[in-house]
N, C-alpha and C positions, 0 to 999 in steps of 0.2 A: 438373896441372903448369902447365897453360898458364894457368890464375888464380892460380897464385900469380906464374907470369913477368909476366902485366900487370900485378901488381899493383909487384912490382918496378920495372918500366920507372917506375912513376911515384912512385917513391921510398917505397912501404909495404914493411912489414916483416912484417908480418901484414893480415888483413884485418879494416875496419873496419865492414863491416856483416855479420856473422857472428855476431851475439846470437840466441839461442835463444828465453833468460830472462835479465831481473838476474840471477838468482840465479848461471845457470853463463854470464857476460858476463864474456869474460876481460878486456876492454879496459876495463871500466869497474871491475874486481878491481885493476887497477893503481894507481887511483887515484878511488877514490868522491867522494871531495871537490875533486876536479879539475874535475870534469863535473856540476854543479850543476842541481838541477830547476829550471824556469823560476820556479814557487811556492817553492821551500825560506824563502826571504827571508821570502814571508810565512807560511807555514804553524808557520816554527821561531818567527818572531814570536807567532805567536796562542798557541803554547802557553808561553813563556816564564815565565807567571804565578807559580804554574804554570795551567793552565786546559787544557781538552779541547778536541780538538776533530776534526771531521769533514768527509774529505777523498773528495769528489765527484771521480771520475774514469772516462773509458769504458779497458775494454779496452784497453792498450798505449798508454795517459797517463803511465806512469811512473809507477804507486803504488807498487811492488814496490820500484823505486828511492830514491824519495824517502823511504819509511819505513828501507832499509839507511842512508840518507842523515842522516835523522836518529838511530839508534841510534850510526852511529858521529861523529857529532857530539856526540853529551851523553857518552857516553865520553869522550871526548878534555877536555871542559868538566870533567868529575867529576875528573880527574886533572890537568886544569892549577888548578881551582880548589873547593878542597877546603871544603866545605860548602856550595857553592852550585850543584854540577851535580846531575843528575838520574839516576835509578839506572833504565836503564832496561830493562823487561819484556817483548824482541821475544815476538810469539803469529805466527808464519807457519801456514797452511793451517788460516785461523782457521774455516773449515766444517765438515774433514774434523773441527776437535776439538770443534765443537759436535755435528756428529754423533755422535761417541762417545760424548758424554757423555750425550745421548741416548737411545742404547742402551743405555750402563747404568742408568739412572735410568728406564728403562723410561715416559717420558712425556718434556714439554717442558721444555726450558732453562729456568730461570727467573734469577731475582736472586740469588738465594742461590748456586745454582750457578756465576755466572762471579764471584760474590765468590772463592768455592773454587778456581775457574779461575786466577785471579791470585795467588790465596795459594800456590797449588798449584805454579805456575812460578816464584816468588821464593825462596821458603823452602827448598827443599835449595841452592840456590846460596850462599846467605848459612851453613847448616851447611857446605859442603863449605870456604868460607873461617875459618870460628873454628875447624875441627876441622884445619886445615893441608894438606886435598888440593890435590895441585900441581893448576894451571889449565891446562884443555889447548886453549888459547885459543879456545874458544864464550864464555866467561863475561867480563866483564867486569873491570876490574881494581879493588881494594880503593883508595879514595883513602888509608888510612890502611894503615900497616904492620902494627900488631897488631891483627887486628880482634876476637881473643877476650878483650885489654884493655882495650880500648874498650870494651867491653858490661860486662865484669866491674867498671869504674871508675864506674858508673851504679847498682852495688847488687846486692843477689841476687835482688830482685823481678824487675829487667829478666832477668837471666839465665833463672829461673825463664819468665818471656814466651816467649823462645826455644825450654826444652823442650817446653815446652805447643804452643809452633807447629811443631816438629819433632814432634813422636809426634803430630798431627793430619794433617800435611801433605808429610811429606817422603816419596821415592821409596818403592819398595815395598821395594828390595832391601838389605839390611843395615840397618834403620831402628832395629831393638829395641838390637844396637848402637852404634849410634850414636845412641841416647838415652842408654847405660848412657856413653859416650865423653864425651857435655857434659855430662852431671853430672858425672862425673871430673874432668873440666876446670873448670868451675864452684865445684868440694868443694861441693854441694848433696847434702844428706841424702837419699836416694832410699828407696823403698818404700813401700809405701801403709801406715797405722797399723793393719790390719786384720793384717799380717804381724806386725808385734809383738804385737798384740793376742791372735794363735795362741799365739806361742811362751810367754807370760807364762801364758795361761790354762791351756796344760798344763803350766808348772808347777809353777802353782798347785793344778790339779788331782792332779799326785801328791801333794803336798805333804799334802792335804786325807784322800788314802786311808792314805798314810802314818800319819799322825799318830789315823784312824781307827782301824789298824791296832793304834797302839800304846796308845790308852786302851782299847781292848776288851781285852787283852792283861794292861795292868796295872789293873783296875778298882779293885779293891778296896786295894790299897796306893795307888792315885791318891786316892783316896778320903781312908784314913784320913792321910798325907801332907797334902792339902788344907786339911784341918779342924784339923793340927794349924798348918800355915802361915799361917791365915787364920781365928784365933778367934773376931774382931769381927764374924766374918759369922756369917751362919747356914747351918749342916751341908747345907739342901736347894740354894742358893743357890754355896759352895765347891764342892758336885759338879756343877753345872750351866755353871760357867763352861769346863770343857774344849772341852764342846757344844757352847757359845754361838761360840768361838772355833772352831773346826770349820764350824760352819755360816757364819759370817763369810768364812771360805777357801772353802769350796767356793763361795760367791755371787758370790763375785768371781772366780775359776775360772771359771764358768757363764757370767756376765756377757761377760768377756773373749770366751769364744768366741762365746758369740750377735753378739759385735761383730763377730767376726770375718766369720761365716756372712755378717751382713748386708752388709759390706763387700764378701765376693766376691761375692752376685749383685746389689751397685749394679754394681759393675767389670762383672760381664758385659751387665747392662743398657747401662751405657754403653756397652760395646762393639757390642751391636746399632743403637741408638741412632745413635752415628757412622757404623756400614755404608750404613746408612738414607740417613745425610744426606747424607756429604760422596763422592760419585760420582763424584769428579774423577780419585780415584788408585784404583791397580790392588793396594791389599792385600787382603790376606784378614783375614777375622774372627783369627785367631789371632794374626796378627804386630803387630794393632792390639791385641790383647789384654798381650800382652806388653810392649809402649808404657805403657800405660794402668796397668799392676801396678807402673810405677814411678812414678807420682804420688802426692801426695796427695791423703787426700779434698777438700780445697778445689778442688785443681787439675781435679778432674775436671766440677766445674759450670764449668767453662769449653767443656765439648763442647757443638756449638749443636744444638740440634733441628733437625728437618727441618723448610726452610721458614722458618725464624726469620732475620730479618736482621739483628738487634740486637745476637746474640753473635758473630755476622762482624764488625759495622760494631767491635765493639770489639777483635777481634783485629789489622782491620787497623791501627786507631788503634798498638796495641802495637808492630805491625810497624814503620808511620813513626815512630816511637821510636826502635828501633832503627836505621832506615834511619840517620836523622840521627848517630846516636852512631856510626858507621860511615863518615860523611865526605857523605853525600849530602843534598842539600834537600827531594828531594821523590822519592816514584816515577811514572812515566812507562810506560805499557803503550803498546806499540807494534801494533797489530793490523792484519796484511795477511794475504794469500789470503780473502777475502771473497765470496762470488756472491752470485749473485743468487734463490738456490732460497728456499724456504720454512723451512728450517732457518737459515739465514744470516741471514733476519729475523728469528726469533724472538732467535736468539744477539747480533742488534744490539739488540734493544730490549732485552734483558735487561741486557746490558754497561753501556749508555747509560743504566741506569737514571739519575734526580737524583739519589739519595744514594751516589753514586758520583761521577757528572761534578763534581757541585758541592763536590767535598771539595776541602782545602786543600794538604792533602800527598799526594793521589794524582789523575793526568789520565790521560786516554784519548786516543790520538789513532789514529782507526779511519779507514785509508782504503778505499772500497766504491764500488763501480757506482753510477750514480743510482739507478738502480730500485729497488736494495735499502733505498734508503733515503729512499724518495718519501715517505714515510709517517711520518717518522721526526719527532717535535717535541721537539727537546730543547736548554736553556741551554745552547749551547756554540757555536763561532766553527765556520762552514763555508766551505770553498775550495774552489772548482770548478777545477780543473785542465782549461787548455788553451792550445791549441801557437800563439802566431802563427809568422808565417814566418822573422821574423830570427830567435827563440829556436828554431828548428827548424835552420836554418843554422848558427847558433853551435854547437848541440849535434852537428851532423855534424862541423863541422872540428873542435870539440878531438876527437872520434874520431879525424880524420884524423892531428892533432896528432900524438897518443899513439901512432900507429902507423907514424910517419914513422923511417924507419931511417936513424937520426943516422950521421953528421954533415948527411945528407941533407935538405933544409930537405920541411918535408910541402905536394904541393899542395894548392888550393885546391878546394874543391866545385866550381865550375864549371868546372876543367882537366880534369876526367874525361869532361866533353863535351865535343863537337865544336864548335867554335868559331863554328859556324853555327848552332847551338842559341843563344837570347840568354837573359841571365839573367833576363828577365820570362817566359818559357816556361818556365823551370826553377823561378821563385817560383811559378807557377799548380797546380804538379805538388806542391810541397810544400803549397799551400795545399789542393790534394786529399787529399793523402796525411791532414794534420793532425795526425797523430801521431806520436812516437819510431817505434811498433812497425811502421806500417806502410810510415813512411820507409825504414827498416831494411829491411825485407822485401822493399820495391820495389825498391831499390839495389842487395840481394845477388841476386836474381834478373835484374836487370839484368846486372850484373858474367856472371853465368853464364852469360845466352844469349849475352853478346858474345864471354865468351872460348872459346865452343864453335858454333865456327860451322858453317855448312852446307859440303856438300864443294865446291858452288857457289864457295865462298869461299875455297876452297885450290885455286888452279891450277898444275899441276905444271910442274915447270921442268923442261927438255933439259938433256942433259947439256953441252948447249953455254952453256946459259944460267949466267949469274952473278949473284947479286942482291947491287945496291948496297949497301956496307956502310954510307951514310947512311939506306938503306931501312928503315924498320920494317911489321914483318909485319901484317897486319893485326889480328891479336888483340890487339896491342898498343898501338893506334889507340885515341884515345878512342869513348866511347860514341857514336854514330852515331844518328842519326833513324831508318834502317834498323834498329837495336836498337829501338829507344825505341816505333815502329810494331806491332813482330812480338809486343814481353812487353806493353805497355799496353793495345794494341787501341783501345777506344773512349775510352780514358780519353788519347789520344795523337790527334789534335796537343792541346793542356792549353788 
């Protein structure tokens, strides 16, 4: 109670150094684009091209932020400016998902894999908007009103792109449906040729026992019937043609089904096949089966082998296709939560591959620890993220700013000292601090010891006593040297 009273007395409404994470930072949820990273300018610059690029930063530099910071800037681009913003791809706790992937792949991340990675996180977002699922605001918004228009206005090939990248890629759960839903939606002829090829072959096969049935039945009146039908021929020749025609049926009967057989064990080969490769998503052999029995045979040499980067690089090309015919220029993968473990590298070089960084319609822009990426040599633009001390100051008071309880004008960083503190001992403190997170952390802890003092620091009044009502208590006293001594220690006097 008593910090939220100080905080009062000096015109806050809430507390501004009270950030955990970006992510659960309620002051910076009010307005992201208020409170700008120091680098945004140039980091949104470097990738504008579009181009990749790789954002050096320690520990509570504000990567977290500045990647929130650009996702919802290229949003807001893609909807004020329809075919030139960027569609883009956030990947947060981008370790914990290389790990996973990991495990299921039972070996190392490689190329192929965060190709899959990215297809894997685009592709039901783009189904759940042709197919009309309301947006429960994670996703971002259609710069076009009709997006299953759009695609459909490009041909049936592009549409066709679409299922082939939905029954490779999309969620686990409801997928077979929602393959049978964009063909519906499409009117694209669904079933693999191996299903008609069944139904035709049997039949064609009764047909064949039938009709066996019935010259064994009538031999002899077929016979002399024949001979009388067909004089010009000869007698062994008019009884031979029933056969000849019986055997013709049943070969093509025969035929039909052998196509068939061979049809369903390519479909299951493929279906191992893709278990194999694409590790990214959580289905099972069956439901990917089910996918796969509504294609055709063309459609199904589009599953990549394991390891093969060639039938990725061409799905994604299909993908920026589609992007574009959907209102966007280019796609944009955003990747934060990054360490610095051994998996985290392997998951950066993989990502960073060149035929990825260097493509035209798709950038990366990965912000990670140095360390993770000391080793790292790849075409693309790097920005070291770091705090001087005016953009450290700037970034506290719009804090302050934002949490100044209007009409109430917000004080200034240095009103919450003690006026015998000079503002060069207070830059030497931020210039130690160096960063967002630790500025933040040393502030709120500040804030804390001073508004819980020692009982030293509450002496009790008589009941004769009266305290002036110009008097303010001391908790309410800006920060003090006696504070600044007791939380810093050796990092005090600065």
């Amino acid at each position: 109670m008593e910090r939220a009273a100080w905080l009062r007395s000096f015109g806050l409404a809430r507390d501004p150094f009270d950030a955990p994470d970006a992510r659960r930072d309620e002051v910076l949820a009010l307005e992201p684009m208020g409170m700008l990273h120091v680098r945004y300018a140039e980091v949104h610059g470097a990738t504008e091209v579009p181009h990749s690029c790789l954002i050096e930063g320690v520990p509570g530099s504000g990567r977290t932020a500045l990647c929130m910071q650009l996702v919802a800037e290229d949003e807001h681009a893609a909807l004020q400016r329809p075919g030139l913003g960027r569609r883009v791809v956030p990947i947060d706790r981008f370790t914990e998902v290389a790990r996973g992937v990991e495990e299921r792949r039972g070996g190392e991340i490689t190329v192929s894999e965060a190709l899959d990675l990215v297809l894997h996180r685009i592709v039901p977002e783009l189904v759940d908007e042709v197919l009309g699922i309301a947006n429960d605001g994670t996703r971002p918004r259609m710069p076009v009103a009709d997006a299953a228009a759009a695609i459909e206005s490009a041909g049936p090939s592009v549409c066709r792109d679409l299922v082939v990248l939905q029954a490779l890629y999309d969620r686990a759960d409801g997928a077979p449906s929602r393959t049978m839903l964009l063909r519906d939606r499409f009117a694209l002829s669904g079933g693999v040729l191996a299903e008609a090829s069944r139904s035709w072959g049997l039949v064609l096969l009764g047909s064949s026992v039938l009709i066996g049935i019935v010259l064994l039945a009538f031999g002899d009146r077929r016979d002399a019937a024949l001979v009388r039908a067909l004089p010009s021929v000869a007698p062994e020749w008019a009884q031979a043609l029933p056969w000849i025609g019986l055997g013709l049926v049943l070969s093509a009967s025969l035929g039909l089904l052998g196509r068939w057989a061979v049809a369903g064990l390519l479909v299951r080969s493929r279906v191992r096949r893709a278990m194999r490769s694409i590790v990214v998503t959580d289905r099972d052999a069956d439901d990917l089966a089910t996918c796969l029995n509504e294609w055709r045979p063309v459609d199904l040499r589009r599953v990549p082998k394991r390891g093969a980067i060639a039938p990725r690089i061409e799905l994604l090309d299909r993908l920026e296709r589609i992007i574009r015919l959907l209102g966007w220029r280019s796609i944009a993968v955003v990747v934060d939560g990054v360490g610095d473990d051994a998996v985290s590298r392997r998951a950066i070089k993989a990502l960073l591959d060149e035929r990825i960084v260097q493509r035209s319609g798709t950038s990366v822009v990965l912000a990670a620890p140095p360390a993770a990426v000391d080793e790292v040599r790849v075409p693309c633009s790097r920005v070291v993220l770091d705090w001087p001390v005016p953009a450290l100051r700037r970034l506290i008071q719009s804090r302050l700013d934002r949490c100044a309880d209007r009409p109430v004008a917000a004080p200034s960083f240095d009103a919450l000292f003690d006026p015998a503190i000079t503002r060069a001992e207070i830059d030497r403190l931020l210039e130690r601090w160096a960063t967002p997170r630790a500025a933040l952390d040393a502030m709120h802890e500040l804030v804390q010891a001073h508004t819980e003092p020692t009982p030293l620091q509450r002496p009790s009044l008589d009941a004769a006593d009266e305290p002036s009502p110009e008097a303010r208590p001391l908790w309410a006293q800006p920060i003090s040297r006696a504070t600044l001594g007791r939380v810093l220690g050796r990092q005090w006097p600065a």
